[in-house]
N, C-alpha and C positions, 0 to 999 in steps of 0.2 A: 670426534663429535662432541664429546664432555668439554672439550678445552673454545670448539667455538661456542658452547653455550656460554660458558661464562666471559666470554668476550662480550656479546653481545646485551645478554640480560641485565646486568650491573649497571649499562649505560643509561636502560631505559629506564629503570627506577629512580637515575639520577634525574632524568629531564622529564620525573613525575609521570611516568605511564604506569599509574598506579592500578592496582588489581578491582575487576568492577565486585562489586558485593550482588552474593545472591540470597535473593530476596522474595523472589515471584514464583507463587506456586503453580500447580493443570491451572486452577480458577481463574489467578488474573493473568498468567498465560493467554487463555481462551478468550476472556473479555476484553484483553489489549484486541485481538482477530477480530473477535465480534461488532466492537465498538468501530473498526475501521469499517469494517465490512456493508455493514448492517444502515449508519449513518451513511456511510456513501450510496449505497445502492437505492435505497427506499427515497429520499429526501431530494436529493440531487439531483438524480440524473432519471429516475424513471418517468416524471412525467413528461419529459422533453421525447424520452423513446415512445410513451403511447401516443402523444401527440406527430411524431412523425409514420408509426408503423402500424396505431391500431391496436386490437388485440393479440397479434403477433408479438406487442412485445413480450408477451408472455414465451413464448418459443424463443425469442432470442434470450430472454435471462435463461431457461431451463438448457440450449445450447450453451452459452457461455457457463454455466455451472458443469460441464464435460468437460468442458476444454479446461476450467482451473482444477477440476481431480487429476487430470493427467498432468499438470505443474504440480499438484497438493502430492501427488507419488512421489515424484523426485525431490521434493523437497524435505518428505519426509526422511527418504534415505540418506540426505546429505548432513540433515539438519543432526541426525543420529551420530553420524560417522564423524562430520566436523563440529563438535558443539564451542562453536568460538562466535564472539564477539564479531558484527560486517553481513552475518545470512548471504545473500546470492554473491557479494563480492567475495569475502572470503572464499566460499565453494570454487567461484570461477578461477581464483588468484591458485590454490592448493593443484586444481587438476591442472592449468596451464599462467605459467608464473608470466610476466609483463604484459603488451596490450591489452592479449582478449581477459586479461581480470581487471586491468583498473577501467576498459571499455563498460566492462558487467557493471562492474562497483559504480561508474560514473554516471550510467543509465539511471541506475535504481536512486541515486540518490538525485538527479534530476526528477524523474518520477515521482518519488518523496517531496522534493521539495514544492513542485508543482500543485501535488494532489493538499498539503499546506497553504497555498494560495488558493484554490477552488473551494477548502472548506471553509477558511476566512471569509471570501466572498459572500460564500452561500450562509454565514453565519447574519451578513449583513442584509442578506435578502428573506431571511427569517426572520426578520426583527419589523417587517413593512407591515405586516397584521396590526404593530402595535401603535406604530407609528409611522411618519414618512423618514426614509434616509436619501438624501440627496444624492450623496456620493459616498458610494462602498466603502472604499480604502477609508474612509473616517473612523469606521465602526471596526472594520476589517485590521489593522495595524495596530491596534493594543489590544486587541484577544489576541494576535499573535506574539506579540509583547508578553504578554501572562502567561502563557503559556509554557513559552522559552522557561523563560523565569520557574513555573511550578516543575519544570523540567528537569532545570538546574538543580533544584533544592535535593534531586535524588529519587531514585526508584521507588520508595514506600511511600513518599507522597503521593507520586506520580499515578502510583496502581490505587490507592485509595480515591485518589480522583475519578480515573478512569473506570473502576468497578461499579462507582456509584452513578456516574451517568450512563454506563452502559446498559444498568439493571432497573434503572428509571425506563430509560429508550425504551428499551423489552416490553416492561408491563402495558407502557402506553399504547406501543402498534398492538399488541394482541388487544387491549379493547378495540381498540379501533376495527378491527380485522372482526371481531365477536361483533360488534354493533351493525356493520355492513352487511352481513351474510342476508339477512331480512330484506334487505334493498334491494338485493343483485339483480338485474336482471335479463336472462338468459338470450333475447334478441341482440345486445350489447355487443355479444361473442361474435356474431355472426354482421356480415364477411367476414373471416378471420386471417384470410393471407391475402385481401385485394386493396388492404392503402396503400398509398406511395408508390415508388415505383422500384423496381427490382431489386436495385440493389442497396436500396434503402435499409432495408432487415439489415444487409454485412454490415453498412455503416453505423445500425443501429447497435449490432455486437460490439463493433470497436467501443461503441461508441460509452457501452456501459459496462467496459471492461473494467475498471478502475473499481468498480463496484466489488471486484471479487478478489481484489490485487491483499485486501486483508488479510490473508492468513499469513501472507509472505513478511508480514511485519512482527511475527512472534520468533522467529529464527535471530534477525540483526541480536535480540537482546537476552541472545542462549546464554553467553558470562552471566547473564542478573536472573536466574532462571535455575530454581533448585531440582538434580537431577535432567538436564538437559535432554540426556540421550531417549529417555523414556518421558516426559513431557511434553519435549516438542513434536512428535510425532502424532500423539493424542490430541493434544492442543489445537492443531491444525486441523484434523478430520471432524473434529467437535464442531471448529469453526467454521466450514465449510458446510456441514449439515445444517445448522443453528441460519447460518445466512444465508441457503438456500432458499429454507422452509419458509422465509420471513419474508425476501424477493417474491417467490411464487406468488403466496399467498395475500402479499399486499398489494402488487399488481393485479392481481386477477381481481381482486376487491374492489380498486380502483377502476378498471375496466366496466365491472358487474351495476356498478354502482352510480358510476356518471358517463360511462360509453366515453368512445374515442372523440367523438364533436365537443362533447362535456371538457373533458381536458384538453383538448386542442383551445377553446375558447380563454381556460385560467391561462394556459403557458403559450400560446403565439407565438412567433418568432424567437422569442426569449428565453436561452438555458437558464437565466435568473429568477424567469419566475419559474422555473420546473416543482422547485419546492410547494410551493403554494399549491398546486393541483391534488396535494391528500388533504390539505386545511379542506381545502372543496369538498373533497370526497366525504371529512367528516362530518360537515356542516350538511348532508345531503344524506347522512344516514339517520339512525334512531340518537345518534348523540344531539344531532340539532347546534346551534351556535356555540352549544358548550365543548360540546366534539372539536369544533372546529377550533377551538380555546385550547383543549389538551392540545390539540396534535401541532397547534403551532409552538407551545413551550417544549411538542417532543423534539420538533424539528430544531431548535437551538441547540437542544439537547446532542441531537445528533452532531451537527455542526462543531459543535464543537468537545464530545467523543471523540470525533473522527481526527479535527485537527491535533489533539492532543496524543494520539498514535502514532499520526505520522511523524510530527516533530521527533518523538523516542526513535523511531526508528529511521529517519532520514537522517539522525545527529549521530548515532551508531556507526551508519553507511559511512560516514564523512569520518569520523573519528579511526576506522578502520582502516582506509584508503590513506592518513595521514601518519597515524602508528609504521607505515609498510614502508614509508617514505617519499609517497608516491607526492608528497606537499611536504612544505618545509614543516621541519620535526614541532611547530610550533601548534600544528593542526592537528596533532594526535592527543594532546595532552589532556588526562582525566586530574581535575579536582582531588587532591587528596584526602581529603576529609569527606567531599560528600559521595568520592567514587561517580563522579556522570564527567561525560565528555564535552569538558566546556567548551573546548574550540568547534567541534562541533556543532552544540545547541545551539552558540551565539550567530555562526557563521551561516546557520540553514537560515534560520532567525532574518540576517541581513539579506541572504537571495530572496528568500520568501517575501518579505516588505519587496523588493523591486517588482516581482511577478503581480504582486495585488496592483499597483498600481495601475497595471495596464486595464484594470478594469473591467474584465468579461470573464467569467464562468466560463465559456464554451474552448477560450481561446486556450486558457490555463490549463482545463483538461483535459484539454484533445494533446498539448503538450506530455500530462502524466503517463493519456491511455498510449502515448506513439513508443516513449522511453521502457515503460513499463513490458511493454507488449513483446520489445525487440531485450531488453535486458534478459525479463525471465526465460525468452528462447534460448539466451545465451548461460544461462545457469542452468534449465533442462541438458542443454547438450552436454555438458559440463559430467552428467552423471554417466553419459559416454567415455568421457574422453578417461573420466579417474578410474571409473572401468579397466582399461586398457592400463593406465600407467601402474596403477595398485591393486591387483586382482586380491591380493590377499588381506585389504585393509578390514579391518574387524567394522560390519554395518549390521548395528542390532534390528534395522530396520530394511527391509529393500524395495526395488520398484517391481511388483507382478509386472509378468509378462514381458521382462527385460529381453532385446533391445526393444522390441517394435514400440510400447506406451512410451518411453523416453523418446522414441522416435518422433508417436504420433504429435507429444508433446512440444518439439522444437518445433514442427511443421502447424501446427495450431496455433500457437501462440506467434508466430513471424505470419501466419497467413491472415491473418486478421490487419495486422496491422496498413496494408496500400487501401485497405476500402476507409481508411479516417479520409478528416475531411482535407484539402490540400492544405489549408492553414497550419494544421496539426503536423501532417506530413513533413512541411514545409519548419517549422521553428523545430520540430523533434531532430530533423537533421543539422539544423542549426546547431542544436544542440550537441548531439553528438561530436560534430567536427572541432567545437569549440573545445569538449574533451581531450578527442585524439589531440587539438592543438599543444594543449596543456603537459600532456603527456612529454611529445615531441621535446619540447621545450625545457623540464624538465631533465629528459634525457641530457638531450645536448650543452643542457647549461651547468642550470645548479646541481642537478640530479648528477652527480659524479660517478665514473666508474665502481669507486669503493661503495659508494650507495646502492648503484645496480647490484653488485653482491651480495649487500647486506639485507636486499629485499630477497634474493633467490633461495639466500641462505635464512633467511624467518620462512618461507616455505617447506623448506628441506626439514626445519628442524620440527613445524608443526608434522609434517608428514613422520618424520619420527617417532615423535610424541604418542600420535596415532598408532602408528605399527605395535608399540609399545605396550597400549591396548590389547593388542591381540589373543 
């Protein structure tokens, strides 16, 4: 075992797979979660849900907050046990080495890259208060530009970015949320399960799933992350409370405060305008015009939070899946000096610009929430399957009520996914297949024999590593 480590390790130093620096404490741990979380769920995508569901969408965020604590279990345990660089691909690739890991890996970072283009979008349809934008992708393709870029430069920039807008985001919805309470009012609620029609609510869950996909973004970047094993776990359940409380409570505001006709009328047919429907909300509380001023600087805010998460963590997913072999050795490779995964950043970077251009909010997300939804099923199972392979691997952390919550967990998170809309259905599988294509192809071409090896044998040796631990 000593003698293939140093076969292999030597190499990779050579072709710069340099060690990532850690840097990120619980705090910006937590606010990387938060700022995906929190930006996604509030901004984006909730008033398209109360416009189709009513006050029910209140039930469907407090459902979908179940269904991501039994993801936030398993991924607690994993994030413990494997604290490496990749989050759900790595886990998948350790418990079961080829397809079903570079399947997981290839999900999430389509997800990533997607949920990338919906906040680009929405950062362009946050900016219509100020002005008119004619066409998104104008505004949309150099914040995603900057971003790459603030990316690049390294993790201490990155987290000082993102701490500061995350903790902007925060103070503003809680005024906002404090100014509303005096408005609400309580006929609002009522009907509370008869708009739409049945199975609207499921579509409505998928539909704001992406919303809660944030904690899963504090794990890809466990190497930049001091104390792994004991952060990420905390990290996560922080983050899940923190964007629970913030969902609840700003939907139900928004509900109290303009009813379901009220935001049906700001957002229409439109995932685009979904945003503008809390500008509404605040312009209709005790804030008045000025309300509606914050919360559309928060909304950018968020907006662009959010995208600066995902890029970390969608450039991680890629970088990991490249280090493994699964792409030519050219896709793996970290910066020496600034320690970030440039082929990564630049390469999400380039899919992201393709995705914006298509132009729709609705179409890019339903994309995140389909990849997402079927990824994370396959990274819950995952906490099955290394069960079984490694009963004795050292997990400072575990899943309560193991098997059945990891159970409930794959079945949750894959059950949600046939109520998206077919569109999403439709490009997620596209997507998929275009992976396994990639895969195939690799196998049979460049991906060499001696390559298939050297990825089973970087498993074998992390799996050691681990035991080691013990």
């Amino acid at each position: 075992m000593g003698q293939r480590k140093r076969d292999v390790a030597p190499r990779v130093g050579r072709a710069r797979m340099a060690e990532f620096k850690r840097a990120m404490g619980l705090g910006g741990a937590t606010l990387l979660g938060i700022g995906a979380l929190v930006g996604a769920g509030i901004f984006v995508l909730s008033g398209r849900a109360i416009a189709i569901v009513g006050p029910a969408a209140i039930l469907a965020y407090l459902v979908m907050a179940v269904v991501s604590l039994l993801t936030a279990f398993c991924y607690c345990e994993l994030s413990a046990a494997i604290p490496k660089a990749g989050g759900g691909y790595t886990f998948a690739q350790v418990a079961s080495p080829g397809l079903y890991g570079f399947a997981t890996g290839w999900l999430l970072w389509i997800g990533g890259v997607a949920a990338c283009a919906t906040f680009a979008l929405a950062f362009s349809d946050a900016l219509t208060p100020f002005f008119s934008v004619p066409w998104y992708p104008a505004l949309a393709i150099p914040v995603v530009v900057l971003f790459s870029l603030i990316n690049y430069r390294g993790i201490k920039g990155t987290s000082r970015a993102q701490n500061l807008m995350t903790l902007s985001l925060l103070g503003l919805l809680f005024l906002v949320i404090l100014a509303s309470v005096p408005r609400i009012k309580l006929e609002h609620y009522t009907p509370f399960l008869s708009q739409g029609r049945p199975l609207d609510l499921l579509y409505v869950m998928g539909f704001i799933y992406l919303c809660y996909v944030g904690f899963e973004l504090i794990s890809p970047a466990s190497e930049e992350i001091v104390e792994p094993e004991r952060t990420i776990p905390r990290a996560i359940m922080i983050t899940l409370a923190v964007g629970t409380f913030f969902f609840l409570a700003t939907v139900a505001a928004m509900v109290g405060v303009a009813g379901h006709q009220g935001i049906k009328a700001v957002v229409g047919e439109e995932a685009a305008a979904s945003g503008l429907a809390l500008v509404e909300v605040a312009r209709l509380s005790l804030l008045g015009r000025y309300g509606a001023l914050v919360v559309a600087v928060a909304f950018i805010a968020a907006t662009l939070s959010s995208l600066n998460a995902y890029i970390l963590a969608a450039s991680h997913v890629f970088h990991a899946l490249g280090r493994d072999a699964n792409f030519p050795r050219l896709f793996g490779l970290l910066d020496e000096r600034k320690g970030t995964p440039v082929s990564g950043i630049f390469i999400t970077m380039a899919v992201t610009i393709a995705l914006v251009l298509l132009n729709s909010i609705e179409v890019v997300a339903g994309i995140a929430d389909f990849s997402y939804l079927v990824g994370l099923a396959m990274v819950n199972a995952s906490v099955i399957l290394l069960r079984r392979k490694e009963p004795d691997l050292k997990r400072p952390c575990k899943v309560p009520g193991y098997p059945w919550v990891a159970i409930l967990a794959v079945i949750t998170s894959a059950g949600v996914a046939p109520f998206l809309s077919l569109d999403s259905i439709l490009y997620g599988v596209g997507a998929s297949l275009a992976g396994v294509g990639v895969y195939i192809l690799r196998r049979k071409g460049i991906l060499s024999s001696r390559r298939l090896k050297r990825l089973e044998r970087r498993s074998e040796e992390l799996l050691d590593d681990l035991r080691r631990r013990r």
